[in-house]
N, C-alpha and C positions, 0 to 999 in steps of 0.2 A: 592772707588775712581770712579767717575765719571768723562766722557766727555764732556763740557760747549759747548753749543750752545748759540747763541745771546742772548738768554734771560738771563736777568739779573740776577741768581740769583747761590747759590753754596750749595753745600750740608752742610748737619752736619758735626761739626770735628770730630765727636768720629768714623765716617765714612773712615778718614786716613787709608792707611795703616800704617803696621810695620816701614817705614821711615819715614812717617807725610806727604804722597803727599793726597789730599784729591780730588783735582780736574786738570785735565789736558785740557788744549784749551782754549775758550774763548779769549779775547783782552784786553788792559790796558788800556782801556776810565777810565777816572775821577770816574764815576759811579760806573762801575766794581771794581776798587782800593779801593776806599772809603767804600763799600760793603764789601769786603775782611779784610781791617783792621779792621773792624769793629766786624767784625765775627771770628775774630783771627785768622785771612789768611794772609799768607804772598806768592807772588810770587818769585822764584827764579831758571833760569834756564840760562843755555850756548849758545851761541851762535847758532844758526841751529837748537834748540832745541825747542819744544811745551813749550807754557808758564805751568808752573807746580807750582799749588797751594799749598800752603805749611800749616799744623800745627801740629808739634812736638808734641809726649806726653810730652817730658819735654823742660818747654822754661827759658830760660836766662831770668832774669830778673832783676832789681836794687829797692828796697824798698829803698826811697829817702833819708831816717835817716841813713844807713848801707853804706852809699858810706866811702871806706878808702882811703885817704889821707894824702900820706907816708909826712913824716919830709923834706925830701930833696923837696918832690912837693912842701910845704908848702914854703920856702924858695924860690923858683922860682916862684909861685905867688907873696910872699911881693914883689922880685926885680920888679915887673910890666915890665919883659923882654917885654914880649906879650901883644898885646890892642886886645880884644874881641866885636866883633861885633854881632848881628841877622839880617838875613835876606838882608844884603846886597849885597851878591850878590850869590843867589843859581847855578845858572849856573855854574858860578867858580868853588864853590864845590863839586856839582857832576863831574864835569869832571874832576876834580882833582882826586877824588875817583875812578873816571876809571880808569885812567891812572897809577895810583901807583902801582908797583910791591910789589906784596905782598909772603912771603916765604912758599912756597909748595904750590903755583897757579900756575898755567896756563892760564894766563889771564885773561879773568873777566869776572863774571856774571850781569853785569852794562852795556849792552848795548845800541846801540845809541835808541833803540825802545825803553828802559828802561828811558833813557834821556828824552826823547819827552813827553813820560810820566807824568814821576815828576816832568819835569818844568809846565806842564799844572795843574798839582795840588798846584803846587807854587804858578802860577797866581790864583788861587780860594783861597789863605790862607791856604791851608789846607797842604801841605809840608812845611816845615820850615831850613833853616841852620841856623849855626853856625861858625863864621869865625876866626880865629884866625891870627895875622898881627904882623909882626917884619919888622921894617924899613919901612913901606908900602908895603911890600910883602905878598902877603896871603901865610902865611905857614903850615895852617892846618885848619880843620872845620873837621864841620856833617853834614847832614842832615838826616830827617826823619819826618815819617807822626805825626801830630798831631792831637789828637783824644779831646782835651779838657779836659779831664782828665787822658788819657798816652797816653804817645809819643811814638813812636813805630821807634824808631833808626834804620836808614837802613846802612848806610857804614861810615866810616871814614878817613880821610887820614893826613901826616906829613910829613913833606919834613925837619923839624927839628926838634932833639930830644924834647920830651914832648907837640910837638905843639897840639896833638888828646887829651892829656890829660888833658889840658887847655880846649878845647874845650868842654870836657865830663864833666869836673867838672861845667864848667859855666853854660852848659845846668843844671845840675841836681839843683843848687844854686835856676838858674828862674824857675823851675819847684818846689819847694819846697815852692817858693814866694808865686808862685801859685798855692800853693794847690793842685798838681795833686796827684795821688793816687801810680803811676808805671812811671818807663821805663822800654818798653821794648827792652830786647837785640837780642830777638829769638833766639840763638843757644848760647850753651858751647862754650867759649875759656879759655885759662887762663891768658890771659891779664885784660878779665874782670871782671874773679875770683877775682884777685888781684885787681880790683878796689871795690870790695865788691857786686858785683852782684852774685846771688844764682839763681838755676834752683827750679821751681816748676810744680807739674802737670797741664797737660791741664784742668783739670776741675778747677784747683783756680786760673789758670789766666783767664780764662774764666768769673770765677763769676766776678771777679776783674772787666773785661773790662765790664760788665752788670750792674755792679752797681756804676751809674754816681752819 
C-alpha cells in the first residue's frame, strides 16, 4: 500500500493489502479516475477520510449471459410499468444515489468531491447512467464508469420497488448489444448474487480488463 503524490500513476494490485486498499491519497482528476479503473482500482472512502484506493482479491462481477431474471421481474418488464432512459440525466442519478438510505449505512461514501468528480467524467463520455421513469418521475437508475469493454458499476438507487432492477437489467441488455466482455460489480452482496453476478479473483478479472 502506498501513498500517491501528484504524479499520476498507482501501484500494482497484488500490492493491496489483506482488505484490497492498494493506495491512499492522491485526488479525483479525470486522469487519476480513468487510470484507476483501468488498472482495477476503484476509490472508496467516508467522509473526512484520505481517498483510499481500492482492489479486492475477490471482485463481484456479472458475465453478461448469467444475469437471472426471476418470473415475477419478467412480468413487470412485459407491463412496461417503467420507460428507460441513458444518459439523460447523470446529475440526477448520482445525487439520488447519495441521498438514498441504505440499510446498515451510515451515510454515504458518494460525496459531494465524489459528485464533482463523475460528473466531470460524464462530460468526457467516459461515466454513463442509467435512468429509470414512472409517470415522468425518475425513480431509479445507475451509474458507472465505462471502460468500452466493462462497465464498472458504481451505486444504484430506487425510490420504487424494482426501479434498480430495471435499471440493472437494461444496462446488462445494451451492454450484451455491445459486446462488452464484464460488469463489474466490485464487492459481494446478495442482491447481486441473486441477480446472477459471481465473485472472481483479482488476477481474472484483471486479465479480463487487459484483454480488450
Amino acid at each position: 500500500m502506498q501513498y500517491l503524490t501528484k504524479e499520476l500513476f498507482f501501484p500494482n494490485v497484488n500490492e493491496a493489502d489483506e482488505e484490497g486498499i492498494v493506495a491512499i491519497g492522491g485526488d479525483l482528476s479525470p486522469e487519476r479516475l480513468l487510470l484507476a479503473y483501468q488498472s482495477g482500482i476503484f476509490p472508496w472512502f467516508n467522509e473526512g477520510e484520505p481517498i483510499l484506493w481500492w482492489s479486492p482479491e475477490w471482485r463481484m462481477v456479472l458475465f453478461l449471459d448469467d444475469i437471472i431474471i426471476s418470473k415475477s421481474m419478467r412480468n413487470i418488464l412485459n407491463r412496461n410499468i417503467f420507460k428507460v432512459t441513458f444518459n439523460q440525466n447523470f446529475e440526477a442519478v448520482i445525487a439520488n444515489c447519495q441521498k438514498i438510505k441504505r440499510e446498515g449505512q451510515n451515510g454515504t461514501w458518494i460525496t459531494n468531491e465524489m459528485i464533482e468528480a463523475y460528473c466531470k467524467l460524464h462530460e468526457l463520455g467516459k461515466a454513463k447512467s442509467v435512468e429509470v421513469w414512472q409517470d415522468e418521475e425518475l425513480v431509479g437508475g445507475l451509474y458507472g464508469v465505462d471502460l468500452g469493454h466493462v462497465f464498472c458499476g458504481e451505486s444504484m438507487f430506487s425510490k420504487v420497488s424494482n426501479a434498480s432492477k430495471v435499471a440493472f437489467i437494461a444496462l446488462v441488455n445494451k451492454l450484451k448489444n455491445e459486446h462488452y466482455r464484464l460488469l463489474d460489480c466490485q464487492v459481494y452482496n446478495s442482491h447481486l448474487e441473486s441477480l446472477g453476478c459471481v465473485e472472481i479473483n483479482r488476477d481474472d478479472f484483471i486479465y479480463i480488463l487487459k484483454s480488450e
